[in-house]
DRENKE-710184 format. One record per residue: residue in three letters; x, y, z of N, C-alpha, C, O in turn. Coordinates in steps of 0.05 Angstrom, whole numbers, plus 32768, in hexadecimal, padded with zeros to 4 digits. Atoms other than C-alpha are relative to their C-alpha. Example, Ala and Ser with C-alpha at 12.3 -4.5 7.8 and 13.67 -1.06 7.14 Angstrom:
2
ALA80127FE8800080F67FA6809C80128018800080278018800DSER7FF07FE87FFF81117FEB808F7FF18016800E7FFB802C8012
END
This chain:
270
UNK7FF77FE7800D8EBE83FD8B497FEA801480007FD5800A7FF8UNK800E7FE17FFE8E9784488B51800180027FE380137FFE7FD3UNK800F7FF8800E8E6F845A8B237FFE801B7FFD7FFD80248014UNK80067FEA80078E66849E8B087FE5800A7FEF7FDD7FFD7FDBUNK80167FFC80078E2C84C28AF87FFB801F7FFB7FF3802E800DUNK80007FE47FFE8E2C85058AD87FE1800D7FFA7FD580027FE7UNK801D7FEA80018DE2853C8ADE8006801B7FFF800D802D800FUNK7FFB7FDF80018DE685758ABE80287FFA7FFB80347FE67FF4UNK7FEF7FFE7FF68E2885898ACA80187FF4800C802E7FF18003UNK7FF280097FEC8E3F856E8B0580067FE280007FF17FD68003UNK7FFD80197FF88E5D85248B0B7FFF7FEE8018800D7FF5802BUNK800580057FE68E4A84F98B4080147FE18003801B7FD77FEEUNK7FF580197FFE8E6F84BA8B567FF47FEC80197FF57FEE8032UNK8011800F7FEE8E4784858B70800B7FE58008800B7FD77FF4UNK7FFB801C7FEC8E5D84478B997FF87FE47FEF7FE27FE07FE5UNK8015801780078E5684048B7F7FF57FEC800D7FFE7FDF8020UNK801280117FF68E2083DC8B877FED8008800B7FD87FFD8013UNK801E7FEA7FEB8DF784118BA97FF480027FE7800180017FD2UNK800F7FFF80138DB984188B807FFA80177FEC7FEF80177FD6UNK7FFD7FEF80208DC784588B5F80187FF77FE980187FFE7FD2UNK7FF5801480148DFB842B8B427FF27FF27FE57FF87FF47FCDUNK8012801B800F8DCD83F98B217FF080107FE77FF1800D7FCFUNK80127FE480088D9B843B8B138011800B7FEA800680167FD7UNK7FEB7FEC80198DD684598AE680087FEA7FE580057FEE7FCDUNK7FFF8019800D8DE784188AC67FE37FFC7FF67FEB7FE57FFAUNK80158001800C8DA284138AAA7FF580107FF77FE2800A7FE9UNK7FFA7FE3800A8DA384578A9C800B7FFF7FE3800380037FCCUNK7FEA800080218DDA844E8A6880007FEF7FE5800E7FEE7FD1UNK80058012801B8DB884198A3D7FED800E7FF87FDC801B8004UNK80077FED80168DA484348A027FD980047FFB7FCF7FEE7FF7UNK801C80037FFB8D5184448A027FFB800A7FE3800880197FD4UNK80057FF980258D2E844689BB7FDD800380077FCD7FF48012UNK80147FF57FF68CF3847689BF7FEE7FF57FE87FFA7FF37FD3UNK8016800C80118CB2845989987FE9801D7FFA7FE48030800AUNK800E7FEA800A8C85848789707FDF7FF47FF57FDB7FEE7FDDUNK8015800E80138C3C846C89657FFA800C7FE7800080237FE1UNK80067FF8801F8C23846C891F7FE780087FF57FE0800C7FDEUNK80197FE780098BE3848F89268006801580148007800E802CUNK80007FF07FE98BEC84CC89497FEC7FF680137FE07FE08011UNK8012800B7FF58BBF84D289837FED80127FFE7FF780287FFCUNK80187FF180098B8084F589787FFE802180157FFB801B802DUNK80037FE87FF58B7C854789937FE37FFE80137FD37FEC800CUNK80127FFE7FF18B46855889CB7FF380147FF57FFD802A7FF5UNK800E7FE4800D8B11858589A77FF9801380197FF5800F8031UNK7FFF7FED7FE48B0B85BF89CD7FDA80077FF77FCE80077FE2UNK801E7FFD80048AC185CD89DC7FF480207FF47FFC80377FFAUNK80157FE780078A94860289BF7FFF8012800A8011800B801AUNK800A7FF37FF58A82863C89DD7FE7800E7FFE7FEA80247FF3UNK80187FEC80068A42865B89D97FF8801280157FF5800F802DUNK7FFB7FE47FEE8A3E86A889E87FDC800D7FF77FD880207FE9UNK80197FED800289ED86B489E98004801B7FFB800380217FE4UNK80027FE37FF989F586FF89FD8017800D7FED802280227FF2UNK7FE97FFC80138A29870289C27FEA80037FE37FE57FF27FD2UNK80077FF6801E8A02872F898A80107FEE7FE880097FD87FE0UNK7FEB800B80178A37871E895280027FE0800980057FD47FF4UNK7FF5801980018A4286D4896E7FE27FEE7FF87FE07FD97FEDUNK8022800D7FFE89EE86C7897380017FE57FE180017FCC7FE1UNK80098016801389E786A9892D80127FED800080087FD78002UNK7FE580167FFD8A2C8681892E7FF27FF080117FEA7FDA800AUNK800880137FF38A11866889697FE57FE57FFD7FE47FD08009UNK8007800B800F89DA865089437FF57FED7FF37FE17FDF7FF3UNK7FFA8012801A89F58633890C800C7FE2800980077FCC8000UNK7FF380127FED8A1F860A893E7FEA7FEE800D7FEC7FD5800CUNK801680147FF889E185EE895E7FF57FF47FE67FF57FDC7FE5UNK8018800F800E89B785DD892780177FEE7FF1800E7FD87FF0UNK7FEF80167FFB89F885B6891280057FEE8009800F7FDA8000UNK7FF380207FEB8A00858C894A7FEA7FEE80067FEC7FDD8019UNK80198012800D89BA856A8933801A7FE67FEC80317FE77FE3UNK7FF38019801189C9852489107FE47FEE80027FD97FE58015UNK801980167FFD898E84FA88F680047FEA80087FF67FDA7FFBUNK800A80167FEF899A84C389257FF7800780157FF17FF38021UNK800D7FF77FE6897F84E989627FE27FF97FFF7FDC7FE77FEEUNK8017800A7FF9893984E189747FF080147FF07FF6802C7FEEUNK80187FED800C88FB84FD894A7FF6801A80127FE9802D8009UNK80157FE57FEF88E5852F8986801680127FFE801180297FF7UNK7FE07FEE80078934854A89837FFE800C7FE67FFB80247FE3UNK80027FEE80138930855889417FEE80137FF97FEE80257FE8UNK801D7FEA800B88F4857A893E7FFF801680117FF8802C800BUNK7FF47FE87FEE8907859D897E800F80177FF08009802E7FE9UNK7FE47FF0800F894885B6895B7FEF80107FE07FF680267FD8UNK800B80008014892385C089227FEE801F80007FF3802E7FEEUNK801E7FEE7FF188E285FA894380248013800C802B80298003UNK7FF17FED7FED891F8614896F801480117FE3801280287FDBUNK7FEC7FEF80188956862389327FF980047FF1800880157FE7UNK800E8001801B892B862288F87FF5801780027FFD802E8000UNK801C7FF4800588ED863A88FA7FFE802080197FF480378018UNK7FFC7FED7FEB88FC86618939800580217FF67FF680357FF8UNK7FE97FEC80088936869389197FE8800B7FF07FE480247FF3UNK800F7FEC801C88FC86A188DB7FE9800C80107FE580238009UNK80177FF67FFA88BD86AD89078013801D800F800C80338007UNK80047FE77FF888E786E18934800880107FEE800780287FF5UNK7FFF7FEF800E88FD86FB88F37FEE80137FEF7FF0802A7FE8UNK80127FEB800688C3870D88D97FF2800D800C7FE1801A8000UNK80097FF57FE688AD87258916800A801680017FFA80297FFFUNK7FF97FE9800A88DE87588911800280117FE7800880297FE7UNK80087FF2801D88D2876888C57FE18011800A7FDC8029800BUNK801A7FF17FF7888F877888DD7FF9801A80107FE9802D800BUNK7FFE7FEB7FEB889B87A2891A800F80137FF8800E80278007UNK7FEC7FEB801088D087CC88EC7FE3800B7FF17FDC80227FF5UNK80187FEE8015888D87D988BA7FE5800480157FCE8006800DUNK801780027FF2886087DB88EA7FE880207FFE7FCF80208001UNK800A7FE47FFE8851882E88E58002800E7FE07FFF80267FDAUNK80077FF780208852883288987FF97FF97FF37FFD7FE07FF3UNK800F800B800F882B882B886380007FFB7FDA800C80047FC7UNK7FFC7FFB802688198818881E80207FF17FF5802A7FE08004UNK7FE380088011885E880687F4801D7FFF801580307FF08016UNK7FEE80097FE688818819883580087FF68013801E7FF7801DUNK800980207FF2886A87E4885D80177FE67FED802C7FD97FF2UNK7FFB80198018887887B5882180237FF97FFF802D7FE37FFCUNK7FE67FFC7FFD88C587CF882580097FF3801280197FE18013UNK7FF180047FEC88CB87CF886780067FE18004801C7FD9800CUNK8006801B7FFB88B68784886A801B7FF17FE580267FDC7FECUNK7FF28007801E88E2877288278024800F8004803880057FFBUNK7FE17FFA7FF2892487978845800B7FEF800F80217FE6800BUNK7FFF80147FEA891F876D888080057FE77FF880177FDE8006UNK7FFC80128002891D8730886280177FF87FEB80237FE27FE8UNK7FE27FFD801189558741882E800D7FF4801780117FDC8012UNK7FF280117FF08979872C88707FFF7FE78013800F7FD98020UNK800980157FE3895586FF889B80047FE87FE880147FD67FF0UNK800A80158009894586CC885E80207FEF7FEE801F7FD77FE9UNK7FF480127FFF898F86BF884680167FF78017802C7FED8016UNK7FEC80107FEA89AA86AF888A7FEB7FEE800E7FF47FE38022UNK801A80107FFD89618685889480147FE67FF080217FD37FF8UNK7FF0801C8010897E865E8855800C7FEB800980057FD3800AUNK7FE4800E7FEF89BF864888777FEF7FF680147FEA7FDE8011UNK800980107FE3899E863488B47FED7FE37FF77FEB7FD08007UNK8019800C80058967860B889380127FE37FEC800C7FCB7FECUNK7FF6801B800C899985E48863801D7FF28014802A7FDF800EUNK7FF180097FEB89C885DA889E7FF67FE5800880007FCF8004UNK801C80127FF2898B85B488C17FF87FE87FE87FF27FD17FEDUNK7FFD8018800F89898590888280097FF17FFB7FFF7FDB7FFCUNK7FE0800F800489C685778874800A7FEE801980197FDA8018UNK7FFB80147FE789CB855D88BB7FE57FED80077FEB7FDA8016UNK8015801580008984853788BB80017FE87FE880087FD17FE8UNK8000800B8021897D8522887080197FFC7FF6801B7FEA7FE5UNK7FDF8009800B89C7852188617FFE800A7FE9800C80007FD8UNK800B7FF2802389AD854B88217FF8801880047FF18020801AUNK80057FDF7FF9899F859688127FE680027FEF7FE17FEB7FE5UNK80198001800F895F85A487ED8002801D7FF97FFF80318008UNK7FFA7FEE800C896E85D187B47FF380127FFA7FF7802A7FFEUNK801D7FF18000892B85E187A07FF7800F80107FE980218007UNK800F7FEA7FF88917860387D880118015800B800A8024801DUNK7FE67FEF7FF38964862887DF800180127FE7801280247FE6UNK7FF57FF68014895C863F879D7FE3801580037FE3802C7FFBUNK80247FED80048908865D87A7800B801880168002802F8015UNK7FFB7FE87FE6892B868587E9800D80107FF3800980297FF6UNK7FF47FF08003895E869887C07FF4801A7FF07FF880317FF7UNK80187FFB800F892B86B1878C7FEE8020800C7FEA80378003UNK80107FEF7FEB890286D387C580108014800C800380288011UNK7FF37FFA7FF7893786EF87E1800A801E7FEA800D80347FF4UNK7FFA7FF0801A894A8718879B7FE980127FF97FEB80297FF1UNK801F7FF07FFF88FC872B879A8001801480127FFA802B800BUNK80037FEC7FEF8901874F87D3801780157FFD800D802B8003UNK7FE87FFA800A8945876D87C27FF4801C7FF27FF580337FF9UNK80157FF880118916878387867FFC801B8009800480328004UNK801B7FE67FF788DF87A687AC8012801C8015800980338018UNK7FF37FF27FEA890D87C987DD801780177FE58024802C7FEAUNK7FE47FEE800A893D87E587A07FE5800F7FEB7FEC80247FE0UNK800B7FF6801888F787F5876B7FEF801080097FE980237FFCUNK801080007FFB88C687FF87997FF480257FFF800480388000UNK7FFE7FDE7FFB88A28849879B7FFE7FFD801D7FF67FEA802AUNK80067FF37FE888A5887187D97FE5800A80057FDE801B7FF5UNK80147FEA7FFA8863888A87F87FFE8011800E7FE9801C8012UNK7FFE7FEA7FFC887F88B9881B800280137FF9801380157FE7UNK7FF17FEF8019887F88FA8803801980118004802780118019UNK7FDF7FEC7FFE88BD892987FA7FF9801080207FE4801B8028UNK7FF77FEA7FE588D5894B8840801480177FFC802C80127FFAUNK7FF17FEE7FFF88F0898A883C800D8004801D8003800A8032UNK7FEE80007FE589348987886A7FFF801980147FFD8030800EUNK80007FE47FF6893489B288A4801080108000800A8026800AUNK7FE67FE5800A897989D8888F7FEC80077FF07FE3801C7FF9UNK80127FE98013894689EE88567FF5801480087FF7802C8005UNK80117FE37FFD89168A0B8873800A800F80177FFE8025801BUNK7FEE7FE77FF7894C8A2C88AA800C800D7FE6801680237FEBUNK7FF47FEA800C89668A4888717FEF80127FEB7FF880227FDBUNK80157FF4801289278A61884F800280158016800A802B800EUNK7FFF7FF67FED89218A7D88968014801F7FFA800E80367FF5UNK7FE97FE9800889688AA1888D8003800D7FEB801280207FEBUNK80017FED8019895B8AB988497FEA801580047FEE802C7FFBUNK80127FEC7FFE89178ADA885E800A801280167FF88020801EUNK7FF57FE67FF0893D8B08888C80027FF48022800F8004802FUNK800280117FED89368AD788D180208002801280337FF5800AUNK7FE77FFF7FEC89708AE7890B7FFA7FE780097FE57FE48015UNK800580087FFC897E8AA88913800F7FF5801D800C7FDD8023UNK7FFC7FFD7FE5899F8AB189597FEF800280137FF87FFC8029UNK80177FF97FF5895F8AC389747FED7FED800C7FE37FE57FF7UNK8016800E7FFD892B8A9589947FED80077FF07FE7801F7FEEUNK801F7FFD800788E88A8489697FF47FE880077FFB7FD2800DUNK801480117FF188B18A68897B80047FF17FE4800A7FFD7FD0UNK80028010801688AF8A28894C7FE57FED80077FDF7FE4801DUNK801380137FF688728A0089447FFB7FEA7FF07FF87FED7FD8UNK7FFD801C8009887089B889357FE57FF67FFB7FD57FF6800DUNK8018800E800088368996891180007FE17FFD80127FD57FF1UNK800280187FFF881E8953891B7FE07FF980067FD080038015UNK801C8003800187E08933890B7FFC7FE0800D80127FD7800FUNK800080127FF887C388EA892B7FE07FF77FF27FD280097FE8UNK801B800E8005878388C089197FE68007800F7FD1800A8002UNK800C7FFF7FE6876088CA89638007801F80078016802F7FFCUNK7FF97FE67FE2875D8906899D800A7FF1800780217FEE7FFFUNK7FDE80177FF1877E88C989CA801380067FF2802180167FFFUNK7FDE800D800A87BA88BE89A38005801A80048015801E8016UNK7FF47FE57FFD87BE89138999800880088013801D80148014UNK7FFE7FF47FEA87AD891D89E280207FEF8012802D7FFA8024UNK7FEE800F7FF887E488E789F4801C80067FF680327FFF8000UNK7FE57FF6800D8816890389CB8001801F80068015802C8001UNK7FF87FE37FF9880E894789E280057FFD80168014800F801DUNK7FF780047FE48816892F8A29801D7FFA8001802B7FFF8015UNK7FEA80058003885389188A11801B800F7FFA803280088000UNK7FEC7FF080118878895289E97FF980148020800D801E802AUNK80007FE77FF0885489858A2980237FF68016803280068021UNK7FEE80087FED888A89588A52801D80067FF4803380077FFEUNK7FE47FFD800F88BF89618A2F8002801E7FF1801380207FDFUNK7FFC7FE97FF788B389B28A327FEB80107FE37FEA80287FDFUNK80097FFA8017888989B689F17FE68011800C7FE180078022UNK801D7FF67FFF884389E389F87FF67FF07FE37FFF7FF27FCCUNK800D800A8017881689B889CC7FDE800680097FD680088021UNK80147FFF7FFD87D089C189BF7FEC7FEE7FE57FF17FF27FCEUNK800C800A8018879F899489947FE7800E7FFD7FDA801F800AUNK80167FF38007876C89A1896D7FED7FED7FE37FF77FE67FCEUNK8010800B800F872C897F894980077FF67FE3801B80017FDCUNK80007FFF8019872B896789017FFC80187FF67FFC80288009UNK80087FE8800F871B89A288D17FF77FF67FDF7FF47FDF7FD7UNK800C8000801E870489A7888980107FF07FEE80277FF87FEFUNK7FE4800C800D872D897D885E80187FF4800B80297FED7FFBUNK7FF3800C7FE98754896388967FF67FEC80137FE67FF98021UNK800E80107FF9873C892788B7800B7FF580177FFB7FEA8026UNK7FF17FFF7FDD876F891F88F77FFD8015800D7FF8802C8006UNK7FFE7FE87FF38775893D8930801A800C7FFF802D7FFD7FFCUNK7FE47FF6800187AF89718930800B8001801D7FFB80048030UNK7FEF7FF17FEC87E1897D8965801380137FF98023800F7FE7UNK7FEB7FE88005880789B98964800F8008801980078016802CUNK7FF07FFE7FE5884289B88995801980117FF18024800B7FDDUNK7FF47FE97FFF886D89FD899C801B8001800E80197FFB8026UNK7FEE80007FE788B68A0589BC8009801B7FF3800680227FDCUNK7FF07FE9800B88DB8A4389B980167FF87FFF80207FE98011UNK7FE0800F7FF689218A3589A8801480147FD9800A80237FC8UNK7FF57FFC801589528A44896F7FFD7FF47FE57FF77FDD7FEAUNK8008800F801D89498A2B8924801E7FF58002802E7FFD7FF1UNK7FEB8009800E89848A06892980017FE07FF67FF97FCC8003UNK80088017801D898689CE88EA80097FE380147FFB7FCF800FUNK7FFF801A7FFB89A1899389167FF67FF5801B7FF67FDE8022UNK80137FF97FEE897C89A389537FDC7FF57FFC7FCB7FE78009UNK802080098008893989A0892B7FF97FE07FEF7FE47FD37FEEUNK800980178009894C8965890280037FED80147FF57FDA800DUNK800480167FEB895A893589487FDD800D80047FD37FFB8011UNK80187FF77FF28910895A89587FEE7FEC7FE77FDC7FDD7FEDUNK8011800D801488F6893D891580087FEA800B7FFF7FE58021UNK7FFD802C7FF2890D88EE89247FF17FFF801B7FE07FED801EUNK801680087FF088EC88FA89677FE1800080007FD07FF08008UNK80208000800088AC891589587FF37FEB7FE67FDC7FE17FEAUNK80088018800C88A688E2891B7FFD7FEA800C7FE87FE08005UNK7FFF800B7FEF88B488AE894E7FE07FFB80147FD27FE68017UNK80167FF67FEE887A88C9897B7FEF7FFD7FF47FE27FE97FF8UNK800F80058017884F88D489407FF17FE47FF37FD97FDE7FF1UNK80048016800B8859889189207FF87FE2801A7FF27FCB8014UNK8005800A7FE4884E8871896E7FDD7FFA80037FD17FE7800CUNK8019800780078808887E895C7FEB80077FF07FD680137FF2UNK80068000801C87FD8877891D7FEE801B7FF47FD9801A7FE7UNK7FFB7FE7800B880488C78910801780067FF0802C7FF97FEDUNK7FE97FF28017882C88EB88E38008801880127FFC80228025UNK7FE97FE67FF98864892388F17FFB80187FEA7FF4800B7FD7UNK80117FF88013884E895F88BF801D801B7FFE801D80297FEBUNK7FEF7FEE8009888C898F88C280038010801580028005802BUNK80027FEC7FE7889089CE88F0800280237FE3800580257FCBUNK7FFC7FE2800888918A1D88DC8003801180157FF8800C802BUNK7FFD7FEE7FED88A68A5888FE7FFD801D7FF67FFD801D7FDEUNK80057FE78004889B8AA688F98017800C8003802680078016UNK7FE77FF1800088D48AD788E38000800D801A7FED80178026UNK7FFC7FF47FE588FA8AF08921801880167FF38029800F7FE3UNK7FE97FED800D89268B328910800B80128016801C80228011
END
């Protein structure tokens, strides 16, 4: 007797005894699907670490100094240890440093005490990370002295005085300019002072502003003055946001070697 065999759709009628026979017939007994009773375990998907990834850098990390476990070998940990640890804090204060590097007095003290407002509680984390995966323990005492330190500097950065003194903005004095009668459509000659320690550093910094279209000329200490001056001239317009990108550069220049930026003045033009 033929056999029938319907796919999909369509019904087929198969011959008997031919082996799609047999094939269908064993087909039609009933199959009871089994479900194990532990699932089976997911494939972790691996890590990625994106060096050249600003925003990902510290994650990345945190992720290493994680995947420490005090059964590895003493030179491993101590590796891991110089590389994530100790590493992250030396180039941090490396850059606290190189941020204060051109100011002095109380503003030094800031700059250094700003800086570590951030470097020292993402230090923390890293350091009790490294703990917790060696020692299997956090060590409170010295999470609680960072935190401590951390608040100190907080401190000095919110109490501290300034030793700078007051800068009068340059909209001001364009507009002292414009009140003393000053067309201020007009080119004037403006002249920029800036003082340095050395003749080098002056003569090096006037080589620098002549390039960049300035006439500068230095000049000796004097009476009560104990740097040498540079006095670099451009003709141009008093205009207020013009002269203040001119201030950030010449402070820049200034503070490059270890001179001061001193203001500018110009002569009424009518």
């Amino acid at each position: 007797m033929n056999s029938k065999i319907k796919i999909g759709g369509v019904v087929f009628e198969v011959p008997a005894g031919s082996s799609a026979s047999e094939q269908a017939q064993d087909d039609s007994r009933q199959r009871i699907a089994s479900k194990p009773e532990t699932p089976e375990a997911l494939e972790e998907t691996p890590y990625i670490y994106r060096p050249n990834d600003g925003f990902q850098s510290a994650v990345d990390e945190a992720r290493a100094i994680a995947s420490i476990s005090s059964d590895q070998k003493p030179w491993v940990i101590k590796t891991w240890f110089i590389l994530f640890v100790i590493g992250p804090l030396v180039y941090g204060q490396l850059f606290a440093l190189a941020l204060a590097q051109h100011r002095h007095g109380w503003d030094w003290v800031r700059a250094i005490a700003g800086a570590n407002v951030l470097i020292l509680p993402i230090w923390t984390l890293y350091y009790n990370i490294w703990r917790r995966r060696v020692k299997k323990e956090a060590l409170p005492a010295l999470t609680i002295f960072l935190f401590a330190l951390t608040l100190a500097c907080a401190a000095i950065v919110l109490l501290a005085k300034s030793d700078a003194p007051a800068v009068v903005s340059d909209a001001a004095v364009v507009e002292q300019l414009r009140s003393s009668g000053s067309d201020l459509s007009k080119p004037h000659s403006i002249e920029f002072y800036l003082y340095f320690p050395t003749e080098s550093k002056a003569q090096w910094a006037a080589r620098r502003l002549e390039y960049q279209g300035f006439h500068a000329a230095v000049s000796p200490p004097e009476a009560g003055i104990p740097e040498w001056r540079l006095l670099a001239t451009r003709i141009m317009q008093p205009d207020p946001k013009e002269l203040a990108d001119l201030r950030a550069m010449l402070d820049d220049l200034a503070g490059s070697q270890g001179g001061v930026y001193d203001g500018w003045e110009a002569a009424i033009v009518r």
